[in-house]
C-alpha positions in Angstrom: 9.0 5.8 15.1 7.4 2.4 16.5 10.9 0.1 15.6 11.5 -1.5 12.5 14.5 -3.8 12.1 15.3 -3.9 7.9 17.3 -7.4 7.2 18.6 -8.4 3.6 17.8 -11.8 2.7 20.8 -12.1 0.5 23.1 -10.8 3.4 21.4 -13.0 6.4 19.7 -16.3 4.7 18.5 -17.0 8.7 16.8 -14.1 8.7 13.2 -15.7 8.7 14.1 -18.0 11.8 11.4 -17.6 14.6 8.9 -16.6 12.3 5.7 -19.0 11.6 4.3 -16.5 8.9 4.9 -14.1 6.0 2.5 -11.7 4.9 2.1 -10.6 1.6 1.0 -6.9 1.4 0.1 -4.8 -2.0 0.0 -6.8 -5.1 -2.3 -5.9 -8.3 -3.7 -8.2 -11.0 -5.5 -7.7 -14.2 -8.5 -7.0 -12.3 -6.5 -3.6 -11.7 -6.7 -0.6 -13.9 -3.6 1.1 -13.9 -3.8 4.9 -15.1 -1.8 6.5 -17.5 -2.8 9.9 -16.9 0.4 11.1 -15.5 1.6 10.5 -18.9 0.4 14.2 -19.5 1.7 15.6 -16.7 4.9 13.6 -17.2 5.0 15.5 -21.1 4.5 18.8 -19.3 7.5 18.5 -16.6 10.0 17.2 -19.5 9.9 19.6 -22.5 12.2 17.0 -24.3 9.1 14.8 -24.0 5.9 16.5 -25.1 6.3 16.8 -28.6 6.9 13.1 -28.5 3.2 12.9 -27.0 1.8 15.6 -29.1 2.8 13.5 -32.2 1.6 10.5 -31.3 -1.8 12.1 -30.2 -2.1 13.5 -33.1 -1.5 10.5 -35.3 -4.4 8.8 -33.2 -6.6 11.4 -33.8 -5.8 11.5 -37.9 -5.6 8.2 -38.1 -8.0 6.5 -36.2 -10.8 9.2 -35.3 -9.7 9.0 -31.9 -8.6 11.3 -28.8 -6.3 10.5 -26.5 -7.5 11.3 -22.6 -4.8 10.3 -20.6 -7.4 10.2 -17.1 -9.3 7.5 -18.9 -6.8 5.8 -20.2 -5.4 2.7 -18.4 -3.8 -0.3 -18.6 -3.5 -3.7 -16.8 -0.9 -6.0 -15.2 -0.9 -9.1 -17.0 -1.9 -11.8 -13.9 -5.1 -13.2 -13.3 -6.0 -13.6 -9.3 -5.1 -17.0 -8.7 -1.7 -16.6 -10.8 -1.1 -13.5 -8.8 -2.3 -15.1 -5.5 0.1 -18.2 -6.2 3.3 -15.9 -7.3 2.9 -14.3 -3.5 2.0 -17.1 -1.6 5.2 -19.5 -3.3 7.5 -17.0 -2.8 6.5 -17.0 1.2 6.6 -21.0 1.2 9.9 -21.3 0.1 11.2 -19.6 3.3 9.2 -22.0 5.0 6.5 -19.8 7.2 3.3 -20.1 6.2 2.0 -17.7 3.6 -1.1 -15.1 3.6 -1.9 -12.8 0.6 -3.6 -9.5 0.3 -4.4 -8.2 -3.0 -4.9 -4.6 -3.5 -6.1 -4.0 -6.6 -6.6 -0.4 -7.4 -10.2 0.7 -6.5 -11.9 -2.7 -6.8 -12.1 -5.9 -5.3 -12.9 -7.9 -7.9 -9.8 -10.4 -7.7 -10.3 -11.1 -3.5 -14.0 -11.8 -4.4 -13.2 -13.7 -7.1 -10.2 -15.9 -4.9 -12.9 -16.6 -2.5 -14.8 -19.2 -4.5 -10.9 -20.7 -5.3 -9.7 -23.6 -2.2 -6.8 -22.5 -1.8 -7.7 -18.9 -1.3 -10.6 -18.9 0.4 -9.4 -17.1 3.4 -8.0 -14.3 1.3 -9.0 -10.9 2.9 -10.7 -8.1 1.0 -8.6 -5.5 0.3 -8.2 -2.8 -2.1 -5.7 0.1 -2.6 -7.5 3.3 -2.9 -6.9 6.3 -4.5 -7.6 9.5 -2.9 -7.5 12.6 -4.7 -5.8 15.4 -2.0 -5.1 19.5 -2.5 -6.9 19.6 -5.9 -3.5 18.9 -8.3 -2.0 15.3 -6.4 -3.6 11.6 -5.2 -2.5 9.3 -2.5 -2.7 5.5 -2.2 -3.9 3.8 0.6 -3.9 0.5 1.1 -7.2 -0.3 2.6 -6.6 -4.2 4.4 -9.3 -6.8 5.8 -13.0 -4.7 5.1 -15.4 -6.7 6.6 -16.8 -9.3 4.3 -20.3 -8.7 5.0 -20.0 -4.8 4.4 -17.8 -5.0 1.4 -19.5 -3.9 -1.1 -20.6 -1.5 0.7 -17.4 0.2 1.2 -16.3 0.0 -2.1 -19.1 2.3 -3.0 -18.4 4.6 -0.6 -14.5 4.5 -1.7 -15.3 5.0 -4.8 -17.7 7.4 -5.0 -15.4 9.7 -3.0 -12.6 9.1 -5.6 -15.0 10.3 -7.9 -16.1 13.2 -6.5 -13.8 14.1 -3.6 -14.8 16.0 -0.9 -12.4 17.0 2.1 -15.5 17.5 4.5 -16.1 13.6 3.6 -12.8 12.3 4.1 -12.7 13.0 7.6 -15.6 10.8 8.1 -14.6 8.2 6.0 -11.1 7.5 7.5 -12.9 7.9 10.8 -15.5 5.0 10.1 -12.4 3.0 8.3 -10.5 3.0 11.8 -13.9 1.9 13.4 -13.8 -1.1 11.8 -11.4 -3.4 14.3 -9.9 -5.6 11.6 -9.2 -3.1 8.7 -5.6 -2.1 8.2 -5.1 1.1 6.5 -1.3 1.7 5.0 -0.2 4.8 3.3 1.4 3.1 0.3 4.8 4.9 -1.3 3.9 8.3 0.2 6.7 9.7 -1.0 6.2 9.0 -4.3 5.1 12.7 -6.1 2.3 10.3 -9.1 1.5 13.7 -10.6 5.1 15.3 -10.9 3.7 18.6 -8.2 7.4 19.2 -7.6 9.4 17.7 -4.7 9.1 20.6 -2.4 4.8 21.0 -2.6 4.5 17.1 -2.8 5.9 16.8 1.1 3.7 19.6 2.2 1.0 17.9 0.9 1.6 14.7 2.5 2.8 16.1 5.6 -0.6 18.3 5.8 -2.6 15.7 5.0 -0.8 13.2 7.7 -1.4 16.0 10.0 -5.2 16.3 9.0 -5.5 12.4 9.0 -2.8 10.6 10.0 -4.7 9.4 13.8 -6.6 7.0 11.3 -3.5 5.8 9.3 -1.5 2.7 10.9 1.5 2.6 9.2 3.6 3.9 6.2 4.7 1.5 3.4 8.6 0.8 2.5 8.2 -0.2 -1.5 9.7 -2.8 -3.4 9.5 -1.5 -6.5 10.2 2.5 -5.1 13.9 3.7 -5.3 16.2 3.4 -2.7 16.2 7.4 -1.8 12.7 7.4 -2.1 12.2 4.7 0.5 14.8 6.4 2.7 13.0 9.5 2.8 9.8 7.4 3.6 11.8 6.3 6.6 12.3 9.6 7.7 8.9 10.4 7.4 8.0 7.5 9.6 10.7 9.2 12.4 9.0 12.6 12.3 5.4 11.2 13.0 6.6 8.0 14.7 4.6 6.0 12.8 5.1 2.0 12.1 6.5 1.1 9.1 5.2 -2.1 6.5 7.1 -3.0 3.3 4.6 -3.5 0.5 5.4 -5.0 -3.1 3.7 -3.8 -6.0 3.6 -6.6 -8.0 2.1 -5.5 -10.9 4.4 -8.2 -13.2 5.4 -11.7 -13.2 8.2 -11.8 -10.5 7.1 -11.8 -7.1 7.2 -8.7 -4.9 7.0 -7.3 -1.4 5.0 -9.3 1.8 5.6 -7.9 5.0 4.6 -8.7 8.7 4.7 -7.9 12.7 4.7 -10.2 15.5 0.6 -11.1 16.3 -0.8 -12.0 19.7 -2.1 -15.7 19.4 -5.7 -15.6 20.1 -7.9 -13.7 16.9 -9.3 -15.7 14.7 -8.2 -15.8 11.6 -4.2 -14.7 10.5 -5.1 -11.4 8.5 -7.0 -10.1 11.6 -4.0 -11.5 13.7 -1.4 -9.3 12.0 -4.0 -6.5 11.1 -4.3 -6.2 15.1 -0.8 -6.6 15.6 0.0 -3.4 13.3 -2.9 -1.7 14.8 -1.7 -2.7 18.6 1.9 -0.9 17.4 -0.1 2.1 15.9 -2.2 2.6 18.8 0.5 1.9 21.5 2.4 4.9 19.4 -0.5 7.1 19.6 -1.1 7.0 23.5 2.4 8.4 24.7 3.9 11.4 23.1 7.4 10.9 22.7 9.9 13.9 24.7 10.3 17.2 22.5 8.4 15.2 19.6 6.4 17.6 17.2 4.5 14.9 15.7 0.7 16.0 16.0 -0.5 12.0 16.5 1.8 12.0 19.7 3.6 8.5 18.4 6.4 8.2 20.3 10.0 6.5 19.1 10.2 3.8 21.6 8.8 0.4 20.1 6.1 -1.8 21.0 6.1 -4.2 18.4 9.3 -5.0 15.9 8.6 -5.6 11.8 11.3 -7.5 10.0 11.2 -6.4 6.1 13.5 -9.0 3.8 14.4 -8.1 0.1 14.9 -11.3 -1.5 17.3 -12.2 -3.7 16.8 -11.2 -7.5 13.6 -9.1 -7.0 12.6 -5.8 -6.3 10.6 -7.2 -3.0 10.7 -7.4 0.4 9.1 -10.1 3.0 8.9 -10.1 6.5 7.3 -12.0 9.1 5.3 -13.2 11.8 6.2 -15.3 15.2 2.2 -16.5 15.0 0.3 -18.0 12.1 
C-alpha cells in the first residue's frame, strides 16, 4: 500500500503545518438524488422490519392510490451548491491552507455546472460520483474527479447510460477511456460498504473481483467520514492487499461539514484540482510499475510509498481533512 499517515486533529492541533492546501473530496447537495431502494432489501434481511414496510406500503396504496417502488424512490440532502460549496471550503480555511472543493453529486453534475457561473467557485472541478451496477444483485460508487470541462456533458451521458443499462463488456472501455483522460481522478468511494445488504462474505468477493477486473484504472480507495470505524479498517486492509493509495472522502450529505482530503502535488500544473489529481495519479502509477516481493495483488502496487496523504478527523464531525504542501 502506497503510505498513508492517519493524524487526529483533536489529538495533534499542528497537524496541518507544512501544508498550503486542503482538499475537499465527496460531498452531495440537493442537486443529488439519494435512493431509497435499499429500503426493500433492508426489509428483506431484517424480518423484524418488513411488516413495518408492508404496512406502510399498503397504507399508501389504500390511501392515496399510490405504489411504493423503492428503485424510484429518492430523496435529497437539504444544501444548495453554494451552501454546500461554502460548508467545505470554511471548514478548510479555518486551518488556514487554502481550500478546494469537489462536489460529487450522485450521477449528475448539475451543482459543479451550476458553481461555475458563482465567483467564488468558479474553478470548482466537475465531478460526479457514479454508480455502477456490478454482479447483477450489488452497485459501487466511484467518485469520478476533474472530467474535462469541454467533454462534460459528454461523459455524463456515457456514465449514465451505462448505469442504466449496464453492460460488463462496456465497463472495460469506459474505465479505460476515464484513465485516458490525464486530469480525471477516479476513487472507489466506501468499497466496503455492502448498499444492497448481499451478505458480508459475497460483498468482498465482489469487490475484490471487480478490483481485479478493473482496479489498473482505479487510483485510490476512499477512507469515509461518515462509514464506521470497522468498516474503514477493513478498507485499509483492502488498500494493503492491492497496494493501492488511500483518500478520505466525506459524504456530506447534511449541514455539518465532512471529509476533504489531499497528497503532496508537484508545483508546476495549472490549476490545484489537476495538481493533486496528478499527485494521486503520480502515487497510483508509481504503485503500479514495481510489484512489491511475494505481493499477490494483480495491479503489481507495491507497499513502499511514493507519495504520503495526511487524513485529519476534525473535532466534532464525522470528517476527515488532509492536505497539500502546494496550492
Amino acid at each position: 500500500m502506497a503510505s498513508s499517515t492517519i493524524s487526529y486533529l483533536w489529538r495533534d492541533k499542528n497537524a496541518p503545518r507544512g501544508f498550503r492546501s486542503g482538499v475537499s473530496l465527496h460531498s452531495h447537495t440537493n442537486q443529488s438524488k439519494e435512493t431509497l431502494d435499499f429500503l426493500a432489501n433492508f426489509g428483506n434481511q431484517f424480518p423484524i422490519i418488513r411488516p413495518i414496510l408492508a404496512r406502510m406500503e399498503r397504507t399508501s396504496e389504500n390511501k392515496h392510490g399510490v405504489h411504493v417502488n423503492y428503485s424510484a424512490s429518492y430523496w435529497t440532502p437539504p444544501l444548495t451548491p453554494k451552501l454546500a460549496f461554502d460548508l467545505e471550503r470554511k471548514q478548510i480555511e479555518k486551518l488556514d491552507v487554502a481550500p478546494m472543493v469537489s462536489i460529487t453529486d450522485h450521477d449528475n453534475i448539475n451543482a459543479p455546472m451550476l458553481l461555475r457561473s458563482v465567483p467564488s467557485a468558479r474553478q470548482i472541478p466537475v465531478s460526479v460520483e457514479w454508480t455502477v451496477p456490478y454482479g447483477d444483485v450489488q452497485a459501487f460508487h466511484l467518485g469520478v474527479h476533474n472530467l474535462p470541462s469541454a467533454r462534460a456533458q459528454e461523459w455524463m451521458a456515457t456514465l449514465e447510460e451505462f448505469t442504466k443499462n449496464p453492460n460488463p463488456a462496456e465497463l472495460s472501455e469506459i474505465m479505460a477511456a476515464l484513465n485516458a483522460e490525464p486530469n480525471v481522478l477516479v476513487v472507489f468511494n466506501h468499497p466496503m460498504w455492502d448498499l444492497y445488504i448481499v451478505g458480508r462474505d459475497r460483498h468482498d468477493f465482489l469487490v475484490n473481483e471487480f478490483l481485479l477486473k478493473y482496479g489498473v484504472y482505479l487510483h485510490a480507495l476512499e477512507l469515509n467520514g461518515l462509514r464506521n470505524w470497522d468498516e474503514n479498517r477493513a478498507v485499509r486492509r483492502l488498500a494493503e492487499k492491492w497496494n493501492m493509495l488511500l483518500i478520505s472522502g466525506g459524504d456530506l450529505t447534511a449541514w455539518s461539514p465532512t471529509p476533504t482530503s489531499t497528497s503532496p502535488t508537484p508545483p508546476a500544473l495549472p490549476s490545484s484540482c489537476t495538481r493533486f489529481a496528478a499527485s494521486a495519479r503520480a502515487t497510483c502509477s508509481s504503485c503500479r510499475s514495481t510489484p512489491s516481493p511475494g505481493s499477490t495483488a494483480s495491479c503489481g502496487r507495491p507497499s513502499t510509498p511514493s507519495a504520503t496523504t495526511p487524513i485529519f478527523p476534525p473535532a466534532h464531525s464525522a470528517g476527515t481533512i488532509a492536505f497539500t504542501t502546494q496550492m
